[in-house]
C-alpha positions in Angstrom: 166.1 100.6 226.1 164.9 100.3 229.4 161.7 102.8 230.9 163.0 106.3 231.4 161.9 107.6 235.0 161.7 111.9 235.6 160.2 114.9 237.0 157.4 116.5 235.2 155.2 119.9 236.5 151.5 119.3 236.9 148.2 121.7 237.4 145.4 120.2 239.2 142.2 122.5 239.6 139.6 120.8 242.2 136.3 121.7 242.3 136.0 123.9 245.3 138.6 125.8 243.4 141.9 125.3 245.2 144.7 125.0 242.3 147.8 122.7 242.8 151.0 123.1 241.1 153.1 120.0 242.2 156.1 117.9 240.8 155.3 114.1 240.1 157.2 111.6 238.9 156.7 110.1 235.6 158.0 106.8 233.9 157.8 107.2 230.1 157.8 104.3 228.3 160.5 103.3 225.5 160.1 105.1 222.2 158.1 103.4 219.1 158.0 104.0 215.8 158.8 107.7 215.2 158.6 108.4 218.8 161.8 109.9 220.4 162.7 110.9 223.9 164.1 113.9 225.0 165.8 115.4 227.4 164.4 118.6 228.3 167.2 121.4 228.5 165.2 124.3 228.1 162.0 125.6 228.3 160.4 129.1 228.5 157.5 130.6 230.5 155.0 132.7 228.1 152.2 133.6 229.1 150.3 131.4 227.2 151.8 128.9 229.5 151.0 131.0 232.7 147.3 130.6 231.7 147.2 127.2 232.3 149.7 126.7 234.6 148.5 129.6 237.1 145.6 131.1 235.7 143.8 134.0 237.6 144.9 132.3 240.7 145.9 134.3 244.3 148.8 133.4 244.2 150.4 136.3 246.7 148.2 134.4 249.4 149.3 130.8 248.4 150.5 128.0 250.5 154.2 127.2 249.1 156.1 124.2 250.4 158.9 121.9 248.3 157.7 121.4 244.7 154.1 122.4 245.4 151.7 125.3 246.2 148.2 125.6 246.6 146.2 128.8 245.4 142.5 129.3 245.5 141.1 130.3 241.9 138.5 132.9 241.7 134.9 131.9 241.9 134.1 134.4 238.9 136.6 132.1 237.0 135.3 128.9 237.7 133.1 128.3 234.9 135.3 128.9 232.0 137.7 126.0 233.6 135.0 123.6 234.0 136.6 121.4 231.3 139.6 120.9 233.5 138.3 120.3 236.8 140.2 117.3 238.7 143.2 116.6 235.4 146.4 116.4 236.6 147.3 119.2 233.6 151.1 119.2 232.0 152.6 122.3 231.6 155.0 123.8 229.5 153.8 124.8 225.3 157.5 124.2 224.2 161.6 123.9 224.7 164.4 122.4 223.1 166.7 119.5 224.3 168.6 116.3 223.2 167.1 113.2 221.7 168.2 110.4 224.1 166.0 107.6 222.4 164.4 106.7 219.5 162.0 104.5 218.0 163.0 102.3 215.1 161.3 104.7 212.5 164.3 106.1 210.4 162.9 109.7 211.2 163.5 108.6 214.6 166.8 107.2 214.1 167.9 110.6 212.4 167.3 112.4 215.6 169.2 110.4 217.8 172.1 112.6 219.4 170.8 115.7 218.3 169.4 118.8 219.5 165.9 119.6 218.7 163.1 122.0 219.6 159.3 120.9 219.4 156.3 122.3 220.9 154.3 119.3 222.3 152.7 120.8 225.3 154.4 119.5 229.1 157.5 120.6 228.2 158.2 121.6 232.1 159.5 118.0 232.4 163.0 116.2 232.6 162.0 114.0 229.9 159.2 114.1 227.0 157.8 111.4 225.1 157.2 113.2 221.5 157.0 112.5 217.7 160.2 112.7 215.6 158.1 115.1 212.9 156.9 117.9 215.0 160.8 118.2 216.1 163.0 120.6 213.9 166.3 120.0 214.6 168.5 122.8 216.2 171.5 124.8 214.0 175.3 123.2 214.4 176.4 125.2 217.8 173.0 126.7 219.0 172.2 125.8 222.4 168.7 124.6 223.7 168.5 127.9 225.6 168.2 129.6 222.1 166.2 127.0 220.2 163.7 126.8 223.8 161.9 130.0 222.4 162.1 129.2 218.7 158.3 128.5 217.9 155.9 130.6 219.7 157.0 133.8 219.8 159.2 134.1 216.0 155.9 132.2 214.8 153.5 134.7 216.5 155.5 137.4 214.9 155.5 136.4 211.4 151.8 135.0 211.7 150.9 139.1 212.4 152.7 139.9 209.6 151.1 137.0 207.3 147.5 137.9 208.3 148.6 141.6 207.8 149.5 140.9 204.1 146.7 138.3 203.4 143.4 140.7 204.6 145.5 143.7 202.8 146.8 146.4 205.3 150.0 147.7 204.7 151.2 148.8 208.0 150.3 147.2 211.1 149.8 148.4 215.0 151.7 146.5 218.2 150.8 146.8 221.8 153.4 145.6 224.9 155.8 145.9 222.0 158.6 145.7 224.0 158.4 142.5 224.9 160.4 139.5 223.5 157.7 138.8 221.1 157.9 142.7 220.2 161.4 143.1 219.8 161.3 140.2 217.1 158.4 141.8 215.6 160.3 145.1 215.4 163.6 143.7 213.6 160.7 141.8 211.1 159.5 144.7 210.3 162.5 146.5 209.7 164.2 143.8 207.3 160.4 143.3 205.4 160.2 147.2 205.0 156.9 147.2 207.0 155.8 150.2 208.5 155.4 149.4 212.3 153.8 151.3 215.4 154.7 150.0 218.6 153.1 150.7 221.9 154.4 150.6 224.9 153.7 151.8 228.5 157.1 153.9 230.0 159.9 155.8 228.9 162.0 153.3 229.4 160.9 151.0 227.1 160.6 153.5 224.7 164.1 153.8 224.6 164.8 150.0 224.5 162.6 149.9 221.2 164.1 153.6 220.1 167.9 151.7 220.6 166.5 148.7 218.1 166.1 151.4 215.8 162.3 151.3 215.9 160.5 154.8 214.6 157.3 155.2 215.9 157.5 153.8 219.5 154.4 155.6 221.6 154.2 155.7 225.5 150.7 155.0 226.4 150.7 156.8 229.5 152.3 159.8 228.3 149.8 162.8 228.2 150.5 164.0 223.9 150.0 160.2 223.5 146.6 160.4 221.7 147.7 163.1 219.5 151.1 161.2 218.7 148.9 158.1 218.0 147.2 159.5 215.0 149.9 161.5 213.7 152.0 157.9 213.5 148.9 156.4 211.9 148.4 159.1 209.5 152.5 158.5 208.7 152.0 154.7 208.4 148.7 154.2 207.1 148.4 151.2 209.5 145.1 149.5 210.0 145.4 146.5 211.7 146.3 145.7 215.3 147.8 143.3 217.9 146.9 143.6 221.1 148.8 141.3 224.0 146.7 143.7 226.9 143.5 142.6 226.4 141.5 144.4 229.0 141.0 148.2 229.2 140.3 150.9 226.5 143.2 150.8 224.8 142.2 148.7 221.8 138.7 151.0 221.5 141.3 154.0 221.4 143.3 152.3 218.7 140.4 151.9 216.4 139.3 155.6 217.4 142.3 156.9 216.0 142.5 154.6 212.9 139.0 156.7 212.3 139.8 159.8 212.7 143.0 159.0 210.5 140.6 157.4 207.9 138.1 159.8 207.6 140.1 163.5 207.6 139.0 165.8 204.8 136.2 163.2 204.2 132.5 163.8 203.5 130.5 163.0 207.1 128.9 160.1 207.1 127.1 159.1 210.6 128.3 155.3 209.6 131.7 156.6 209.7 135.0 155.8 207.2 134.6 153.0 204.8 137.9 151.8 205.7 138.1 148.7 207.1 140.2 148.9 210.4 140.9 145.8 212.3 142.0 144.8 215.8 142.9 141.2 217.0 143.4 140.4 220.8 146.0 137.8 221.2 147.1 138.2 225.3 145.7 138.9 228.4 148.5 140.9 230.4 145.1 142.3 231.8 142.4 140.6 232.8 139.7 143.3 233.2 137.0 143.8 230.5 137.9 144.8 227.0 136.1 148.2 226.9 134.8 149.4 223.5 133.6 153.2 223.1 131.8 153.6 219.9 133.3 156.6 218.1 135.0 154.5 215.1 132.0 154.3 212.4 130.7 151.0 211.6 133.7 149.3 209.3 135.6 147.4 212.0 136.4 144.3 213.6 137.7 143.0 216.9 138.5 139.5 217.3 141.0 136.9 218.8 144.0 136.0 217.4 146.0 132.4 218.3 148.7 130.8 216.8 147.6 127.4 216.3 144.4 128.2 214.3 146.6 130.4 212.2 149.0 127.8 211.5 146.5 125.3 210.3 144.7 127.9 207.9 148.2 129.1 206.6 148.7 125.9 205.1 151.8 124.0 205.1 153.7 125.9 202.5 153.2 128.9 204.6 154.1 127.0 207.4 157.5 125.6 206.6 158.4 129.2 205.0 157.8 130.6 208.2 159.8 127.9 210.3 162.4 127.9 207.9 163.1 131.8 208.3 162.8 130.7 212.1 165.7 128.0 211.8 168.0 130.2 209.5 167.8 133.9 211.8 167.7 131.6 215.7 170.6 133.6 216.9 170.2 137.0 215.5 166.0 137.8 214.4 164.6 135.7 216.5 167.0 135.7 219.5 165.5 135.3 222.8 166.4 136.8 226.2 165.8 135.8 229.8 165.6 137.5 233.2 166.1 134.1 235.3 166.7 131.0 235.1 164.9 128.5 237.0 164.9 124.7 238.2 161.8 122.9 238.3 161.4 123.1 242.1 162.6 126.9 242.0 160.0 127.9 239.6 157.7 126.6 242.6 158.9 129.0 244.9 157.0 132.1 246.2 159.8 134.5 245.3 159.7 133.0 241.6 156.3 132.6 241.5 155.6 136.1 242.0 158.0 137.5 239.5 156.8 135.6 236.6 153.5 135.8 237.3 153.6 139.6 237.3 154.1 139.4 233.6 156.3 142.4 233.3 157.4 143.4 229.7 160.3 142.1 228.6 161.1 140.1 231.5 161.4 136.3 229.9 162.0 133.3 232.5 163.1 130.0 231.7 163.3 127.0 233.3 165.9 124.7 233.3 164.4 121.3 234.0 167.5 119.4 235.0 169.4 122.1 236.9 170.4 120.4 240.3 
């Protein structure tokens, strides 16, 4: 077949720090081997893909104009982007869509016609150039819209609830919960019998997780929500956490409660409970310090938490048990849901911009890459 011509999204950081998001054209090549080409149907924006694609970037004082704007990155975030000063960066972690081309590989061949999801990277493109083997292919009647969020978010979820069972809690801690990611995590834990406390930060979203049939569902800014904290702990036993905030106290308030839980009725020790309690950071829905006040003993640990370094400790077994689940529940556990849909050139657009950027819980966009 002939050289398959298509809009993709790009993120170009310059030196002096002004960030361009632009559409480009792009001619992809015909497929070889086990390649196949898609066509791009669906595509969600998490915020994994907001880091790259907008970063820490003002984008409230932007220049917008048709399929571009400019933004100026802070200085203070400079350094950490060295890496990518001057690339033309793709965006978009993963999607779903149909296989239009193949290679002659019969791995390839198999794919032709069908609907597939993958998680390549530049997935905010009309077409993708990707390998037959890192596409699973969609179940007979599901639509790209709900294979598009089939990999990051189910496999997030089940990757807590793997590294909660392999470094032996029994009960694990969830902040934003009320996301899409949360809401997963929330009917995971209900069919796995794991006890689950979820945090969120209003009433509302209290209730959302309360109507999923959650049972320990705390509001953060509620004033009993310290005391409420360790009497859900204390039900639970839960010592491990997943934190999507990032910045702020709340993960040093976590851990202070897991303490107090840990070591009631105890002996005092100054080093504090022997029990282990353990807090990952896997977002950044703020980007302010992680603040850490010292009043959980010494038996802790804070660390980062990311889904493809997981993956390629869990092994493969693991791996295809987990996708597997994934592929089987697409429609019902792992259902995805979305505020918005977008076109490449309207995700561009200040009004869009804005209200994706803001990160809001439970408010999923998705672009549509070959929407008129």
């Amino acid at each position: 077949m002939s050289d398959i011509t298509g809009l993709h999204l790009l993120s170009t950081l310059a030196p002096d720090g002004r960030l361009t998001v632009s559409l480009a054209e792009q001619t992809l090549p015909a497929p070889t081997g086990s390649q196949v080409v898609l066509r791009v149907e669906a595509a969600p924006i998490n915020p994994s893909d907001l880091g790259l694609l907008l970063g820490s970037a003002d984008v409230d004082h932007a220049e917008y104009g048709d399929g571009y704007l400019v933004a100026q990155m802070p200085e203070a975030s400079m350094r950490a982007m060295a890496s990518r000063l001057g690339d033309a960066m793709p965006v978009g972690n993963e999607g779903a869509g149909t296989v239009i081309a193949a290679g002659e590989a019969a791995e390839a061949q198999a794919l032709l016609g069908k609907r597939v999801t993958c998680v390549p990277g530049g997935m905010y493109a009309q077409y993708r150039l990707v390998d037959a083997r890192a596409c699973m292919v969609l179940p007979d009647g599901a639509t790209a819209e709900q294979g598009a969020s089939a990999f990051v978010n189910p496999m997030t979820a089940l990757g807590f609830v793997e590294t909660m069972r392999a470094e032996g809690h029994k009960a694990l801690v969830h902040t934003a919960a009320a996301s899409n990611l949360g809401q997963m995590l929330v009917k995971i834990c209900q069919a796995d019998d794991i006890p689950l406390v979820n945090i969120v930060r209003s009433p509302a979203q209290v209730a959302l997780l309360r109507d999923l049939g959650a049972r320990h569902v705390l509001d953060s800014t509620a004033d009993d929500f310290a005391e409420l904290l360790v009497a859900a702990l204390t039900e639970t036993g839960a010592t491990i956490a997943f934190d999507a905030i990032g910045g702020g106290s709340l993960v040093s308030r976590i851990l202070g409660a897991m303490e107090q839980v840990a070591s009631a009725g105890a002996i005092y020790s100054r080093y504090g409970s022997a029990t282990m309690k353990q807090a990952y950071i896997y977002g950044a829905l703020d980007l302010s310090p992680t603040l850490l006040t010292r009043s959980f003993g010494f038996s802790w640990r804070v660390g980062g938490w990311l889904l493809t370094p997981f993956l390629a400790q869990a092994g493969a077994e693991t791996v295809e048990r987990m996708r597997a689940r994934v592929r089987d529940n697409l429609t019902g556990l792992f259902a995805s849901h979305y505020k918005a849909r977008l076109s490449l050139r309207d995700a561009l657009t200040r009004d869009a911009v804005l209200a994706y950027n803001a990160r809001r819980t439970g408010e999923k966009y998705l672009i549509v890459p070959n929407a008129a």
